[in-house]
N, C-alpha and C positions, 0 to 999 in steps of 0.2 A: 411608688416608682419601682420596687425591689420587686413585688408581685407582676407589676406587668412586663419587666423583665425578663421575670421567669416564666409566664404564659407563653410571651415572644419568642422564647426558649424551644420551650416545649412542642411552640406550634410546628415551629422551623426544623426539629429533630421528626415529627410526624409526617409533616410535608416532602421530606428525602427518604424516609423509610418507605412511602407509599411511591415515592418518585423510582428509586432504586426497585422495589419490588415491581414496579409497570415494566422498568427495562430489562432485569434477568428474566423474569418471567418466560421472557420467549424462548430463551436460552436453555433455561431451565427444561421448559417444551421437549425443546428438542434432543437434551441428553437422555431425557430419562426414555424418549419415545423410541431413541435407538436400541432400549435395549428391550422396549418389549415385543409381544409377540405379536402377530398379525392380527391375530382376534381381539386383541385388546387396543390395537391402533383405530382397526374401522370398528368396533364395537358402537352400539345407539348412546351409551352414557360412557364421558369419558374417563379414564381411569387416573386421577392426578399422581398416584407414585406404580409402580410398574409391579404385579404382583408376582410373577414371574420373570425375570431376571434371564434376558438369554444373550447371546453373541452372534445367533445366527445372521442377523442382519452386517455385521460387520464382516463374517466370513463368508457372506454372499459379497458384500463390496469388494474387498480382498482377492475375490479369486475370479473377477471378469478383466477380460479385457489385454489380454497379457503381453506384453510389449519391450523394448531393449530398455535397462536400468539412468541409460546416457546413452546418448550420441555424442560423438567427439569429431565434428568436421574443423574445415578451413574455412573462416569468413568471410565471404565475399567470391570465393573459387566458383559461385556457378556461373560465371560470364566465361569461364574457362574451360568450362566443360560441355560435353556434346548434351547431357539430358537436361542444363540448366540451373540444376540445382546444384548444392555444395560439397565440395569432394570430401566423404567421411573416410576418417581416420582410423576409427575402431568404435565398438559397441557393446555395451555394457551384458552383463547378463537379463536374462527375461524376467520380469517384477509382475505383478498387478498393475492395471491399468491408473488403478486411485493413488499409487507410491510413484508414478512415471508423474502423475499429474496434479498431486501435493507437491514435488521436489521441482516443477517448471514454476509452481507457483510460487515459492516461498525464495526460486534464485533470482525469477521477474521480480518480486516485491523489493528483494534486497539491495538488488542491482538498480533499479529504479531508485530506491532510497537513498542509498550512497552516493551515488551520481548525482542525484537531485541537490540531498545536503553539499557539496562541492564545488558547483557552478552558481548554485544559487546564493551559497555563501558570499563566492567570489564577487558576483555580478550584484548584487546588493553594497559589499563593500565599494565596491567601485561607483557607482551612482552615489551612495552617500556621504564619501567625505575624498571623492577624485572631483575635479573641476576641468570640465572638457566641455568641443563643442559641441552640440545637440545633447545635452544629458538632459535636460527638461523635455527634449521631442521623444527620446528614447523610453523614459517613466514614461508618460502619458500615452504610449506606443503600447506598453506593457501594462497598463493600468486598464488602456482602450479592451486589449487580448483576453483580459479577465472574465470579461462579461461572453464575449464568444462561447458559443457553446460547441461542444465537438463535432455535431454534423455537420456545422458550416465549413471548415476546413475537413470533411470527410474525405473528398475525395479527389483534393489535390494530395491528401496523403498517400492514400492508396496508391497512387501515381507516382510518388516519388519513394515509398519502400517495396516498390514494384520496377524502379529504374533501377536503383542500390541493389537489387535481388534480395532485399530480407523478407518480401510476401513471404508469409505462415512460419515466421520466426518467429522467437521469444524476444530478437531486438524490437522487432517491427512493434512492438507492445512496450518498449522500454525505453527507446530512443522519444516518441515524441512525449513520455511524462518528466524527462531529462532538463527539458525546457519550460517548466513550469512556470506561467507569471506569477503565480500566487506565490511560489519560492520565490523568487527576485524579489516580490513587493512586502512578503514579510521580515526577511531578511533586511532588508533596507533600512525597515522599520526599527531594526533589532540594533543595524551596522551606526545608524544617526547618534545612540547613546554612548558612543565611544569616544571620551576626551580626545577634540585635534591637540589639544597641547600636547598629550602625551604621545601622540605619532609624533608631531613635529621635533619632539623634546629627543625621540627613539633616532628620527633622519638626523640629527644634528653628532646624535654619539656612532655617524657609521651607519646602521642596521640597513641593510637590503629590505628592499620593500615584501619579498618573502618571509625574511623573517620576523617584517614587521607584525602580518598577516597571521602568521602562524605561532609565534610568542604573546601578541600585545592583543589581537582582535579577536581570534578566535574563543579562544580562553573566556572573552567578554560577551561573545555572544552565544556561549555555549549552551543556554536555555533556551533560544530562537530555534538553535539547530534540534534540539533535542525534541522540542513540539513542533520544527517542520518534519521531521523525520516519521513520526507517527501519523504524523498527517498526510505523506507521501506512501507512507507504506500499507498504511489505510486504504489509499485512494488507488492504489494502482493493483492490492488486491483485490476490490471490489469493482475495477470494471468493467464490470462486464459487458459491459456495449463494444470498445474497444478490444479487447479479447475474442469477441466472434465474431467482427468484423475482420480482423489479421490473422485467426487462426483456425489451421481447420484439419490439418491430419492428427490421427490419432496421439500420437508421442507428444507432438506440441500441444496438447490443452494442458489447461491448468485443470484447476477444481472444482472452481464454479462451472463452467463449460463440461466437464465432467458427470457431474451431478445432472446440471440439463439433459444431459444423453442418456444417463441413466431413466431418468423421470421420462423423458420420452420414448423408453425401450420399454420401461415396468410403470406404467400408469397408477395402478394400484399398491402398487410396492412401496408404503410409506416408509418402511422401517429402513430401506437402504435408504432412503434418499437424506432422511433423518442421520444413519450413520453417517453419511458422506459431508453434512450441513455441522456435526461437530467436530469431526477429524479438521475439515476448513476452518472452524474458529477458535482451533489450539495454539495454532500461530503468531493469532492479532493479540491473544491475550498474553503470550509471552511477550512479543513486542511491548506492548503497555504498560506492562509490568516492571518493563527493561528499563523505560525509558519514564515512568510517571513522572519521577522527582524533578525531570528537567520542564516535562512537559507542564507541571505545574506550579514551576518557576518562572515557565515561558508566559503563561497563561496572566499570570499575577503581575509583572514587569509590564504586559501589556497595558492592564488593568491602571494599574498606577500613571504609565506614558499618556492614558487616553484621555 
């Protein structure tokens, strides 16, 4: 029994080491490719560690593209104005095009995340342990929404961040992941394990249902939030279907959108596009990094509920 235990072991430490190596691998790819050189990216045999070591591919990304650091307008001021669009305030100094379109990317990701973690928190607590009429129409509404896929409501969006004036904003990319079902329904998920006694125990000594919320619940579901939160910040850097559907002038891209214009300006030019594919995934791995312990408390908690 001791012996095939430790086979069981063994196998299962071999099984993650090859598992793990299948998934950086790619990663791997692409850091080492940004730094090589041209001849050794299109080269007939490929070169797995970079025998020349260079930066020009990063100093080619760096210096296209060049554009205001920020724009600072009024939200919502182009219904007010003669050109339609948004009365700007002021603008930053001139940057590279890749630091204008990391920095859209990483305040959409954030801003999306927080937002999401917020409402979704809220509106999950409230289905799970509020008693009102239609809350079972309302889950099965939201449960229905999940399976949707985003082209079917394409273009009654379009239509309506085109009536609000946010066409080719960074909201028009932020506002519809705010609504997320998949936050409401894991959230719910997370809000169900919270003793009603001890809400009720909280209404009896006083507590405002705020501070029930913000003392008693959150606190308890603080690993739901922490794996919706990567999960969001994930999902809303990587959309890029969404992303080039609502955005289209220079300033407003992100990184992925970025990259594609690159790749379609320099067809051959692996070595930027590689730069530009690692600078975008500095960010998700801080995020992960940030947020593991929650994320794989969220994960575990699930595991056990299910």
């Amino acid at each position: 029994m001791h012996k095939t235990k430790n086979l069981y072991s063994l196998l299962s430490l071999f099984l993650l080491i090859l598992l793990a190596f299948f998934f950086l691998f790619p990663l791997y790819w692409i850091i080492t490719g940004s730094f090589k050189t041209a001849q050794s990216i299109n080269g007939t045999s490929p070169d797995w560690f970079p025998k020349e070591w260079v930066l020009l591919n990063y100093q080619k990304l760096f210096s296209r593209q060049p554009t205001a650091l920020f724009t600072l307008s009024i939200p919502f001021s182009g219904a007010f104005s003669g050109t339609g669009k948004d009365i700007v305030l002021m603008t930053g100094p001139k940057v590279p095009g890749a630091v204008r379109w990391l920095l859209n990317t990483v305040f959409m990701s954030l801003s999306a995340m927080i937002l999401t973690c917020v409402t979704a928190s809220m509106a999950g607590y409230a289905l799970a342990k509020k008693r009102f009429r239609g809350r079972t129409l309302l889950f099965t509404l939201i449960v229905c929404a999940m399976a949707l896929p985003k082209q079917v409501i394409l273009i009654p969006l379009i239509r309506e961040m085109s009536f609000l004036k946010l066409y080719n904003s960074l909201l028009a990319v932020i506002f519809p992941t705010v609504g997320w079902p998949f936050g409401v329904f894991l959230m719910k998920q997370f809000s169900e394990g919270v003793p009603g006694e001890m809400l009720e125990a909280s209404r009896i000594d006083g507590a405002s249902e705020a501070r029930i919320f913000s003392q008693i619940v959150l606190p308890m579901i603080k690993p739901g939030i922490g794996a919706l939160a990567i999960f969001t910040f994930i999902n809303s850097w990587n959309d890029y279907f969404m992303q080039l559907i609502m955005l289209s002038s220079t300033e407003n891209l992100t990184i992925s959108l970025g990259i594609a214009k690159l790749q379609a300006e320099n067809a051959t030019d692996f070595g930027i596009i590689m730069a530009g594919a690692a600078v975008a995934a500095i960010p998700i791995l801080i995020v992960f990094l940030m947020f593991q312990r929650y994320f794989t408390q969220g994960i575990a908690m699930g595991a056990v509920k299910g």
